[in-house]
N, C-alpha and C positions, 0 to 999 in steps of 0.2 A: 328751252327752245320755243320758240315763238309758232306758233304755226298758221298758216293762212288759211281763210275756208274758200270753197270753189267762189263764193260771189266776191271775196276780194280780188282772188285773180281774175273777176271777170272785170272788171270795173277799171282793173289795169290794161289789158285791152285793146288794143286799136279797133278801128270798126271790123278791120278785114278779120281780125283774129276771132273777134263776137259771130261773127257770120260764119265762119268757118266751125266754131264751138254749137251754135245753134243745129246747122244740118248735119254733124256729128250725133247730137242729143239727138234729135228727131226721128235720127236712122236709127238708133241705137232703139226709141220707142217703137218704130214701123215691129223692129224685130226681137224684143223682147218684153216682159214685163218687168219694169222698172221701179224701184224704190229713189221719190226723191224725196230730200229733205227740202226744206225752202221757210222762207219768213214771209209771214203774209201781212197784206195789209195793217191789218192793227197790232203788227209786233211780235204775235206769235209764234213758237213755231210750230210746224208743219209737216208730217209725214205721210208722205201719199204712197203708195201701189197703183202706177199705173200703166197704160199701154198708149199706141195708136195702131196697132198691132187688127188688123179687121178680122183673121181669124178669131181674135180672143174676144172681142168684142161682140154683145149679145147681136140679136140681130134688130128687136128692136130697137137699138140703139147705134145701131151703123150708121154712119155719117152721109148726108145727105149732098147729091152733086149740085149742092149751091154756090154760086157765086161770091160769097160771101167773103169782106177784105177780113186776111189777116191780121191781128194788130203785130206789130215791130217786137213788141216790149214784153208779150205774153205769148203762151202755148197753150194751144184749149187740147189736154187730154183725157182719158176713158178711165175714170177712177175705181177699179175693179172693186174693191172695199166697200164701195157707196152707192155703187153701180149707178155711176153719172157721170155727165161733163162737166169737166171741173179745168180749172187754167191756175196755173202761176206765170211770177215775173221772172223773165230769162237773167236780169240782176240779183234776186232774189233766194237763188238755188245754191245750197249749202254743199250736199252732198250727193251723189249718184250711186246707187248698189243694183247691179242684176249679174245674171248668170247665163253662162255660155250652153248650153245643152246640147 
């Protein structure tokens, strides 16, 4: 059996489905700490712990009320592991693992 990873079904896709997929993941980071897998730039892959979660997030490192555009293509979140802001590409993202508590 052949199996797909989450970035081929995203790729398959319509816009409306990507944008629906994105504020899913989003919400799913507001409210938990998240394991993603993903492929980065140079090929690699990638496993991150992360949040956007402001409780879990240090304080100096809470996010600042700037104006600042989003890009489309990426998500800047709070890499607990690294303890930094770190982003992937919403193409990019293999797998998703967290827990309900």
């Amino acid at each position: 059996m052949n199996l797909k990873t989450l970035n081929t079904f995203y790729a398959e896709m319509n816009e409306k489905e990507q944008k629906e997929f994105q504020k899913w993941l989003r919400g799913v980071l507001k409210m938990h700490e998240t394991t993603i897998f993903f492929t980065k730039k140079d090929g690699t892959e990638r496993k991150m712990l992360c949040t956007l979660n402001e409780n879990t997030i240090p304080s100096e490192f809470a996010p600042k009320n700037t104006r600042k555009k989003q890009s489309e293509d990426a998500v800047s979140v709070f890499d607990l592991e690294n303890e930094g802001w770190r982003s992937f590409r919403w193409d990019s993202v293999k797998k998703i693992e967290f827990s309900i508590r």
